[in-house]
N, CA, C and O atoms as a MOPAC input file, in Angstrom:
PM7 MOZYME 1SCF
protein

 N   -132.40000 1    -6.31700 1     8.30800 1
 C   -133.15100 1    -5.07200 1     8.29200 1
 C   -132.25400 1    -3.97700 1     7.73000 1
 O   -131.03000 1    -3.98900 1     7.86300 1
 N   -132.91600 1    -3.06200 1     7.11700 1
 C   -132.14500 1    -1.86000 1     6.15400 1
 C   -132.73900 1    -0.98900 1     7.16000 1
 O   -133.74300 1    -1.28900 1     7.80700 1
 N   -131.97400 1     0.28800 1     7.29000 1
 C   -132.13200 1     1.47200 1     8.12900 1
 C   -131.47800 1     2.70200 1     7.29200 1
 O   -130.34500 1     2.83300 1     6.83100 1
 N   -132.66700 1     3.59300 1     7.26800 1
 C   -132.39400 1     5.07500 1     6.26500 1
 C   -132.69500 1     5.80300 1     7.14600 1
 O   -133.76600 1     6.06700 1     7.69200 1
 N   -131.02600 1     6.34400 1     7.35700 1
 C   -130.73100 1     7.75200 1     8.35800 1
 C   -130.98200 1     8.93900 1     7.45900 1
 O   -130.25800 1     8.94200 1     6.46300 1
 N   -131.90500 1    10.04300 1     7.57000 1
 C   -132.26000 1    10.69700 1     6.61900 1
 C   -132.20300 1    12.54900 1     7.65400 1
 O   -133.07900 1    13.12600 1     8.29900 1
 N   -130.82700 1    12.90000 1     7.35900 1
 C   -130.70500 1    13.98300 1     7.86000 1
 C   -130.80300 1    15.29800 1     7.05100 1
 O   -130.03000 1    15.48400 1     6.11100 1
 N   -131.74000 1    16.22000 1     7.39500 1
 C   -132.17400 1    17.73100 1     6.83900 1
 C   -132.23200 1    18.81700 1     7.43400 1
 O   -132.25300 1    18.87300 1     8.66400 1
 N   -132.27400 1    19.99600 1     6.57100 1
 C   -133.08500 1    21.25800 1     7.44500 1
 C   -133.42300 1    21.90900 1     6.37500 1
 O   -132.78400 1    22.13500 1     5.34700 1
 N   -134.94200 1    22.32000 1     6.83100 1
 C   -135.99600 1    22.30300 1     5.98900 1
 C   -135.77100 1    24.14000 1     5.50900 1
 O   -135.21000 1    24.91800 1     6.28100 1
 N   -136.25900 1    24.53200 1     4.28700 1
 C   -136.47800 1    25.97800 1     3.89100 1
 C   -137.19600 1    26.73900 1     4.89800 1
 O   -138.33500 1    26.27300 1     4.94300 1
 N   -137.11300 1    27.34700 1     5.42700 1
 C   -137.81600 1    28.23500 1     6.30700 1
 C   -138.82200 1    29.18700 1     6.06900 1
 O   -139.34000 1    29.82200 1     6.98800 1
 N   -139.20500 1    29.35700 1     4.57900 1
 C   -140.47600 1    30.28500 1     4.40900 1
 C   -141.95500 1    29.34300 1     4.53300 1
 O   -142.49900 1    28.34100 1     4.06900 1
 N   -142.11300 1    30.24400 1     5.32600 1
 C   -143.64000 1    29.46500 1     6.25000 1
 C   -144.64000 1    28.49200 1     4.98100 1
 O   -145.17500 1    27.46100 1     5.38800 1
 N   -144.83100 1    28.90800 1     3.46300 1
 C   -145.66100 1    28.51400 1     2.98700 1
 C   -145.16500 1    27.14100 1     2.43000 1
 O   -145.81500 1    26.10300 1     2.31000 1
 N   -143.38100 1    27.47400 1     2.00500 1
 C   -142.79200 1    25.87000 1     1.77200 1
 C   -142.87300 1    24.48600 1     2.81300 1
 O   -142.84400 1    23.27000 1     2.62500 1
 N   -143.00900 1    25.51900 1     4.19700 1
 C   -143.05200 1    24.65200 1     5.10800 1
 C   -144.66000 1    23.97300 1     5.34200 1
 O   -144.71500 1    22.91000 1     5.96100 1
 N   -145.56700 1    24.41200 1     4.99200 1
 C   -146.75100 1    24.43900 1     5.05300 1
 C   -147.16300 1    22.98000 1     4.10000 1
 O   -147.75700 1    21.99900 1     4.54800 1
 N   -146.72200 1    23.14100 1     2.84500 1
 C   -146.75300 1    22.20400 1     1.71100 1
 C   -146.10600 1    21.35200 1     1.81600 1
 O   -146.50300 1    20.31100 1     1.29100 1
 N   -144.94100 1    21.33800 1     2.45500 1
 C   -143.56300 1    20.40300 1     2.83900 1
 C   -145.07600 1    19.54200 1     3.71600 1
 O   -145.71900 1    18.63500 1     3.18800 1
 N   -145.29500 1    19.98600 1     4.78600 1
 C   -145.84200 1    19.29200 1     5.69800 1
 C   -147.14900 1    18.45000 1     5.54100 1
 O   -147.62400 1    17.63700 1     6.33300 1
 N   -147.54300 1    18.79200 1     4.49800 1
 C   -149.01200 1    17.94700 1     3.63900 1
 C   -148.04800 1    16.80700 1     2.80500 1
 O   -148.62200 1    15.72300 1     2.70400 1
 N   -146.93900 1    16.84300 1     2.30200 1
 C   -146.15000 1    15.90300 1     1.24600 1
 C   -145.87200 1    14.75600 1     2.41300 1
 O   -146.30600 1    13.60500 1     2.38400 1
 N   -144.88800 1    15.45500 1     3.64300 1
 C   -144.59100 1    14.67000 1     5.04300 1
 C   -145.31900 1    13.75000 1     5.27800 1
 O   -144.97400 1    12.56900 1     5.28900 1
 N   -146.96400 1    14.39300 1     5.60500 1
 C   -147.75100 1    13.43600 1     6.29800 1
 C   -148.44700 1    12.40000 1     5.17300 1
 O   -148.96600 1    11.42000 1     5.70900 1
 N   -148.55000 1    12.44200 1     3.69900 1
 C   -148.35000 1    11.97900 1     2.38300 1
 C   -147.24800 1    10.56000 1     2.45400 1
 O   -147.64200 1     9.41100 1     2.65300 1
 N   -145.94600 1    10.92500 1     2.26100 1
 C   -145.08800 1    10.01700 1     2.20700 1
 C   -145.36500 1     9.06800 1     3.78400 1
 O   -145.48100 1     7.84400 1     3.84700 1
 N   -145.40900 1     9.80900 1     4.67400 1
 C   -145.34600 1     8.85900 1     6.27900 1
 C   -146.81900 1     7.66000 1     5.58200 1
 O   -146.34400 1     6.64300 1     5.07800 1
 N   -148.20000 1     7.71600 1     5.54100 1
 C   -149.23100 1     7.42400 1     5.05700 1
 C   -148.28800 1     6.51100 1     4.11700 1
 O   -147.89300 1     5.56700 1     4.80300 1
 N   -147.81300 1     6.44500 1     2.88600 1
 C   -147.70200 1     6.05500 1     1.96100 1
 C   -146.60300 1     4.56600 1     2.70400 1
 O   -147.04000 1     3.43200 1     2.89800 1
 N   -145.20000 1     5.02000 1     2.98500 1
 C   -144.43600 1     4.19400 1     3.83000 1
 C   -145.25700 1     3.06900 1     4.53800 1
 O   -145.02000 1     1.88800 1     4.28600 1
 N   -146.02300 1     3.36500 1     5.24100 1
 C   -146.34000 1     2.88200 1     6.20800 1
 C   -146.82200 1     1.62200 1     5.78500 1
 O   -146.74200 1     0.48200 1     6.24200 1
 N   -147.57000 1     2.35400 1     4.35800 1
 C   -148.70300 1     0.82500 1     3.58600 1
 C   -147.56000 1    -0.22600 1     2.67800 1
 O   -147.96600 1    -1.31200 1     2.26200 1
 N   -146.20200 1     0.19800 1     2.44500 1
 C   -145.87100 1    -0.48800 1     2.00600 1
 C   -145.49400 1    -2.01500 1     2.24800 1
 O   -146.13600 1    -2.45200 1     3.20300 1
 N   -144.79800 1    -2.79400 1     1.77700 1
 C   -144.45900 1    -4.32700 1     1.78100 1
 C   -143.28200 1    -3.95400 1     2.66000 1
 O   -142.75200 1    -2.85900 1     2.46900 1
 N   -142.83700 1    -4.73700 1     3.57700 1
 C   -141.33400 1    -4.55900 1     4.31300 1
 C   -140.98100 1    -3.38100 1     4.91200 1
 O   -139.83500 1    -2.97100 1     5.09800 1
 N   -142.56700 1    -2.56900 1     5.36200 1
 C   -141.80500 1    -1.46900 1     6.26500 1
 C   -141.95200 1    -2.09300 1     7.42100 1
 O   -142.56000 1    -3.13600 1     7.66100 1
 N   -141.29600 1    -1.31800 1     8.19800 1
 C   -140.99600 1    -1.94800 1     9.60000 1
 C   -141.36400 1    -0.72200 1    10.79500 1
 O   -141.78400 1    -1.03000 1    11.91000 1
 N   -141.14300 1     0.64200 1    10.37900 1
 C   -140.70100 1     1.63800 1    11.41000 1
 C   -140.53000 1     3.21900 1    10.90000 1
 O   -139.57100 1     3.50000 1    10.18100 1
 N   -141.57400 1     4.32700 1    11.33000 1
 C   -140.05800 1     5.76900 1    10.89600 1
 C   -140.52300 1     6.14800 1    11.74200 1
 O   -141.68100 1     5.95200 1    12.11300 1
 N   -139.40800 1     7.01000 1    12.40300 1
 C   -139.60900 1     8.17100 1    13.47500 1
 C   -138.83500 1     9.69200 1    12.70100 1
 O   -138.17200 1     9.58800 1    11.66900 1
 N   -139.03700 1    10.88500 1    13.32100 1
 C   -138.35700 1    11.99300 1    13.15400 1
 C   -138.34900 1    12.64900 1    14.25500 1
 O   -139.16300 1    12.62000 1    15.17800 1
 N   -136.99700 1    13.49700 1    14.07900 1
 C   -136.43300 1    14.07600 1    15.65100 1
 C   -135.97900 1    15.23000 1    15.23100 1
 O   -135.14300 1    15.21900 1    14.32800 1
 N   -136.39800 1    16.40600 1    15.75600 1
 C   -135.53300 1    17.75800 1    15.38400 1
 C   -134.82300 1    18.30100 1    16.39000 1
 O   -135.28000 1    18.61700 1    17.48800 1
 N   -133.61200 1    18.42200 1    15.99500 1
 C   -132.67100 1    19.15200 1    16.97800 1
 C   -132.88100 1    20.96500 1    17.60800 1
 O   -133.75800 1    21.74000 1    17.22400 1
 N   -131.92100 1    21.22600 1    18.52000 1
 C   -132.34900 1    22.47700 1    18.88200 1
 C   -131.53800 1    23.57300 1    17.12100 1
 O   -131.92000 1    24.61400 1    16.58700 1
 N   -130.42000 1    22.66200 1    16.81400 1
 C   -129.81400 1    24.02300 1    15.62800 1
 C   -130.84000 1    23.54300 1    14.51600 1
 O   -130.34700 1    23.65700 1    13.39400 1
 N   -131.88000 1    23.13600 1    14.51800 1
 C   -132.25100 1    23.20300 1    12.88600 1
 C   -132.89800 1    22.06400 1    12.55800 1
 O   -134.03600 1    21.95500 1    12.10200 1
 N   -131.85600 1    20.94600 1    12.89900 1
 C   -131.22000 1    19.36200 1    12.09800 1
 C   -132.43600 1    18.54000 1    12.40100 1
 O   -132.65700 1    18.22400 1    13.57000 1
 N   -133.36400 1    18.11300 1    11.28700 1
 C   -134.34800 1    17.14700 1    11.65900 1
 C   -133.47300 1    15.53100 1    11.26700 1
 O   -132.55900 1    15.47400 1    10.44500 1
 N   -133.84600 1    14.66700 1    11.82700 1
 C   -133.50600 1    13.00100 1    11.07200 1
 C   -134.55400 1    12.38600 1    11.50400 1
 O   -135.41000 1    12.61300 1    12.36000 1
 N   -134.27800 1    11.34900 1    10.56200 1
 C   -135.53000 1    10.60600 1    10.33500 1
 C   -135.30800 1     9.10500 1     9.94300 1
 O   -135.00100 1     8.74300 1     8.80700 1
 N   -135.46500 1     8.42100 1    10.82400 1
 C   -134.95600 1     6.89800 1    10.96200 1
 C   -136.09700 1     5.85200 1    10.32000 1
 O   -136.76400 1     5.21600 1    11.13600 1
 N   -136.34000 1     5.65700 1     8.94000 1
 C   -137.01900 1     4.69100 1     8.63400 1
 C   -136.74100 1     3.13000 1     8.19500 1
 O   -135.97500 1     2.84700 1     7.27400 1
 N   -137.20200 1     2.49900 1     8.69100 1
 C   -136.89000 1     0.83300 1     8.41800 1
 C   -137.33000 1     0.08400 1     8.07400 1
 O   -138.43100 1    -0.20400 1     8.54400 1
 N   -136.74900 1    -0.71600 1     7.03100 1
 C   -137.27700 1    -1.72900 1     6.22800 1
 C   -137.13300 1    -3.38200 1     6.56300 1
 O   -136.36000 1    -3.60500 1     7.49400 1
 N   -137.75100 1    -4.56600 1     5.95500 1
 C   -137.62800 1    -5.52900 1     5.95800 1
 C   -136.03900 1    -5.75100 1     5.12400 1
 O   -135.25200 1    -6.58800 1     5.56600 1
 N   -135.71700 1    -4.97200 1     3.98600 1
 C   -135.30300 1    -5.69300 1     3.22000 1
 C   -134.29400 1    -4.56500 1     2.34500 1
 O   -134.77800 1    -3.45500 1     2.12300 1
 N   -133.47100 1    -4.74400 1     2.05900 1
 C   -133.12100 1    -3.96800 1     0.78900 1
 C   -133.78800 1    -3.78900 1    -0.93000 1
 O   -133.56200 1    -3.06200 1    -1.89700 1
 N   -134.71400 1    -4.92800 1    -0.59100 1
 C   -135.48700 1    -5.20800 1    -1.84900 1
 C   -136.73200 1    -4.25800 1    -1.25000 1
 O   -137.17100 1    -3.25600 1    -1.81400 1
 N   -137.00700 1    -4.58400 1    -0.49200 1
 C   -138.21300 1    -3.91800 1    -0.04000 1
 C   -138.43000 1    -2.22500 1     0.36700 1
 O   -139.54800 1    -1.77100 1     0.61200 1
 N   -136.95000 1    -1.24000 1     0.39800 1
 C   -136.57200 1    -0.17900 1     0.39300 1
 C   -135.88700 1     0.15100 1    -1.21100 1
 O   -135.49700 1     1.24900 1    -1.60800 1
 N   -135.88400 1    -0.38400 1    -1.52200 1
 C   -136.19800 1     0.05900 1    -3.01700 1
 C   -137.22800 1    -0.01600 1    -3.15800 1
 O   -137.73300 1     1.06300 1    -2.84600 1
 N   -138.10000 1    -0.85500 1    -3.54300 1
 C   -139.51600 1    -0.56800 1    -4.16000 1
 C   -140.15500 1     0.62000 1    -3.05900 1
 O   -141.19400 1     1.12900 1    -3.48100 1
 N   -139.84500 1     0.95700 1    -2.17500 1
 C   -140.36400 1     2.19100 1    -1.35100 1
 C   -139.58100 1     3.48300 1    -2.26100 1
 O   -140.36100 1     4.38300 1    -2.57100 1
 N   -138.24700 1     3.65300 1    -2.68200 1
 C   -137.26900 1     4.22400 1    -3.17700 1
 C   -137.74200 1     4.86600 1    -4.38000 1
 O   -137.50600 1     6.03100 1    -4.70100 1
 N   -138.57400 1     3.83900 1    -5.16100 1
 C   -138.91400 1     3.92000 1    -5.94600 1
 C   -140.57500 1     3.90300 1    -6.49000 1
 O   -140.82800 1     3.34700 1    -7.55900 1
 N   -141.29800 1     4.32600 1    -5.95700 1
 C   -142.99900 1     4.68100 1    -5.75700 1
 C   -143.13200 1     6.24300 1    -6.41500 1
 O   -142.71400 1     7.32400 1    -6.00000 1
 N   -143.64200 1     5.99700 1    -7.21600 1
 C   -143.80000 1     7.22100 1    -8.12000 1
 C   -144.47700 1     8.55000 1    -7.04800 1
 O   -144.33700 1     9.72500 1    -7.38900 1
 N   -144.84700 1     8.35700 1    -6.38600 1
 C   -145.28700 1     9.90700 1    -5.17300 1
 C   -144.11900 1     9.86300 1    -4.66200 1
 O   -143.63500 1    10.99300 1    -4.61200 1
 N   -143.32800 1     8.92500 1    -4.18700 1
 C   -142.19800 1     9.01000 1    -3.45600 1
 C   -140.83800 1     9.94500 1    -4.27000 1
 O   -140.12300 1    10.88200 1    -3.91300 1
 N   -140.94100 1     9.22300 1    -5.35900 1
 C   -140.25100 1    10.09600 1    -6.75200 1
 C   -140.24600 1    11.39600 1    -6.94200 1
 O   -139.25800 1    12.04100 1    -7.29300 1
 N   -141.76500 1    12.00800 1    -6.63400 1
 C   -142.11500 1    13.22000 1    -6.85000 1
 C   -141.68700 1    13.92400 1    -5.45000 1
 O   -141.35300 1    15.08500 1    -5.21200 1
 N   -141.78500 1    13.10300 1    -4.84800 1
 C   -141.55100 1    13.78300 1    -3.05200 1
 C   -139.93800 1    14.16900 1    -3.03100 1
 O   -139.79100 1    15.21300 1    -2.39500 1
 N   -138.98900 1    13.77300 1    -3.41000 1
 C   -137.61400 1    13.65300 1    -3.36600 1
 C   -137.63100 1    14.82000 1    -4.49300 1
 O   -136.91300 1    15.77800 1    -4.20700 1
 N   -138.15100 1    14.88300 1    -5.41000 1
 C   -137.73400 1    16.26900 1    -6.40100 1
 C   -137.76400 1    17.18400 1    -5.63200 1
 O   -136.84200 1    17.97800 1    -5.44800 1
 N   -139.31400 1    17.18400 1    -4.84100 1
 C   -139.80200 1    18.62500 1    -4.56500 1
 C   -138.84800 1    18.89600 1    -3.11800 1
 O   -138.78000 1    20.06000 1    -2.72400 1
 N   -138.31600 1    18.10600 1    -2.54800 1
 C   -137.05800 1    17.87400 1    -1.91900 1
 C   -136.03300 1    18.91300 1    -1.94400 1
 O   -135.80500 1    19.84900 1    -1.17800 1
 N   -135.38600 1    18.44900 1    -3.18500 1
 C   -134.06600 1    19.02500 1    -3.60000 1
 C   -134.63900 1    20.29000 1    -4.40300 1
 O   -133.69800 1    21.05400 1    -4.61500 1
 N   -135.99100 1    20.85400 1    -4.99400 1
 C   -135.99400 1    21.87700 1    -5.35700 1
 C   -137.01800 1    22.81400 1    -4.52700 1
 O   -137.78000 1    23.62600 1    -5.05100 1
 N   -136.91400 1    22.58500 1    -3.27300 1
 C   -137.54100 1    23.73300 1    -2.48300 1
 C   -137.65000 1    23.52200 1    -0.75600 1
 O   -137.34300 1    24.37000 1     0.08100 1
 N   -138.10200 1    22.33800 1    -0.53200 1
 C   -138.33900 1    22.10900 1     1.13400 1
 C   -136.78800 1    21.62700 1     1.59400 1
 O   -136.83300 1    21.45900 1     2.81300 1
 N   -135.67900 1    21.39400 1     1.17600 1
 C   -134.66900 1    21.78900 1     1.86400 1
 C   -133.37500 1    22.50000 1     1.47800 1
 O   -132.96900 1    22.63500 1     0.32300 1
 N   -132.86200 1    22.87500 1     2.43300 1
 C   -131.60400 1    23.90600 1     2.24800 1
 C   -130.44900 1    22.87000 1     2.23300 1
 O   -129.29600 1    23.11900 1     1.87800 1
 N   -130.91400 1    21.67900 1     2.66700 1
 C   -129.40900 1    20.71400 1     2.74300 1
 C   -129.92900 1    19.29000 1     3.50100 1
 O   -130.36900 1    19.32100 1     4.65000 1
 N   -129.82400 1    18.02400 1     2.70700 1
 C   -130.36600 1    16.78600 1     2.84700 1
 C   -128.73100 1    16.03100 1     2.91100 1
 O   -127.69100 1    16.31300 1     2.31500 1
 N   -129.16000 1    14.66300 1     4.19900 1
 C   -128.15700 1    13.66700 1     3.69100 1
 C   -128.63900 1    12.21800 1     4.40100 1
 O   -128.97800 1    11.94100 1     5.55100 1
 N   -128.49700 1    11.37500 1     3.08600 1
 C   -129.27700 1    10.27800 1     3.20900 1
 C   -128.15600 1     9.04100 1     3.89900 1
 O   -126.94200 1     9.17400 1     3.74400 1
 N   -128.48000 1     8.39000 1     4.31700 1
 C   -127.17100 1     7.20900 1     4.73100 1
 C   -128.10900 1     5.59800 1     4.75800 1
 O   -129.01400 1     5.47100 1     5.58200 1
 N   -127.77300 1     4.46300 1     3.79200 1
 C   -128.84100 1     3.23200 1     4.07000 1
 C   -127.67400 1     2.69400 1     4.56200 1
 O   -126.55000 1     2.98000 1     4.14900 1
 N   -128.01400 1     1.67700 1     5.71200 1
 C   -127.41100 1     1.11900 1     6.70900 1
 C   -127.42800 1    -0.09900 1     7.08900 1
 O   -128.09200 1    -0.22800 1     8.11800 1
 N   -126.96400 1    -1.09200 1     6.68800 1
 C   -127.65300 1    -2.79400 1     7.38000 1
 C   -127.49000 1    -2.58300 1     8.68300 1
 O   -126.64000 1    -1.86400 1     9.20900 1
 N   -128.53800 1    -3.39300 1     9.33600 1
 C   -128.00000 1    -3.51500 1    10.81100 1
 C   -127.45100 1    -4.73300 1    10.49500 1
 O   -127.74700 1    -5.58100 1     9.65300 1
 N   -126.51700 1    -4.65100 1    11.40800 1
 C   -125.70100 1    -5.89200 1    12.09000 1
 C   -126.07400 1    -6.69900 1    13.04400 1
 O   -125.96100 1    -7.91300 1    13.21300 1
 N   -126.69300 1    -5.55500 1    13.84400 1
 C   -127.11900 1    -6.57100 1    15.26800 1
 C   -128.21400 1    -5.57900 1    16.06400 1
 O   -128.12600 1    -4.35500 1    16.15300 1
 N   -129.17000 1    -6.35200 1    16.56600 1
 C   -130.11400 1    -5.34400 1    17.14000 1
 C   -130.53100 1    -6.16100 1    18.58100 1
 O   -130.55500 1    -7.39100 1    18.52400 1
 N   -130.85700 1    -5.49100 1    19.86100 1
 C   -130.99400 1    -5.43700 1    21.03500 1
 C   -131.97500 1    -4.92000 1    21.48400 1
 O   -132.45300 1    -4.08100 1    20.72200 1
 N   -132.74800 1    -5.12200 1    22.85600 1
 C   -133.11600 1    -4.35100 1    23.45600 1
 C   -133.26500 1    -4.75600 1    24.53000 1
 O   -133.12500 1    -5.94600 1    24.81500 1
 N   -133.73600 1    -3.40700 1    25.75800 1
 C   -134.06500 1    -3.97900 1    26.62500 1
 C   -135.33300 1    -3.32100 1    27.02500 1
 O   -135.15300 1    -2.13600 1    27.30500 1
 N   -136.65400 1    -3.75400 1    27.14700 1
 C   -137.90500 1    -3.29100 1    27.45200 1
 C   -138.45000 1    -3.49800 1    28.70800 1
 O   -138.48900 1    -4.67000 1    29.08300 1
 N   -139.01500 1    -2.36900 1    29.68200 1
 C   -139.71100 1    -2.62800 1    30.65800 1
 C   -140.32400 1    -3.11800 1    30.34900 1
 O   -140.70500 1    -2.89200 1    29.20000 1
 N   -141.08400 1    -4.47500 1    31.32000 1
 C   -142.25500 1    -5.08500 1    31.25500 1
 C   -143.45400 1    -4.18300 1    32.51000 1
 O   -143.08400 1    -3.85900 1    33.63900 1
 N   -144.74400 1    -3.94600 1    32.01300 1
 C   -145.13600 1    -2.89500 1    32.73300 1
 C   -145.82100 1    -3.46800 1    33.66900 1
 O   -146.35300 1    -2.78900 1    34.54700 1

């Protein structure tokens, strides 16, 4: 499994944020339908800092997500307006665990 730690903080004028948030719920929709997704969540901190943990089957399969022409367009409009400062990290897991209540 591939894991994209995807840490930001978003422009703060209400209308970027507005449009940011139609692209958001766009790309989440889009992810979701792809081949080898597995998972995304997002978490915003109290200073700012949103991340966003999405997961794949595959490294093959996070590229072709990487690379989806809305997704393409989503990452421009990215770096030229909905954030003040992005940082991406892809990650193999090594080893994964859990432990789940049974209810």
């Amino acid at each position: 499994m591939i894991a994209t730690i995807f840490r930001s903080r978003l422009n703060p004028d209400p209308s970027t944020q507005e449009e940011y948030a139609r692209w958001a719920a766009r790309m989440n929709e889009l992810a979701q339908g792809m081949p080898g997704f597995v998972s995304v969540k997002t978490f915003g901190a109290d200073d700012g800092e949103r991340v966003t943990i999405a997961e794949f089957e595959s490294a093959e399969t996070l590229r072709a997500w990487s690379m989806h022409p809305e997704h393409i367009e989503a990452k421009k409009k990215g770096r030229t307006g909905f954030y003040l400062d992005y940082r991406v990290q892809v990650c193999e897991v090594l080893r994964d665990s859990a432990f789940l209540l049974k209810p």
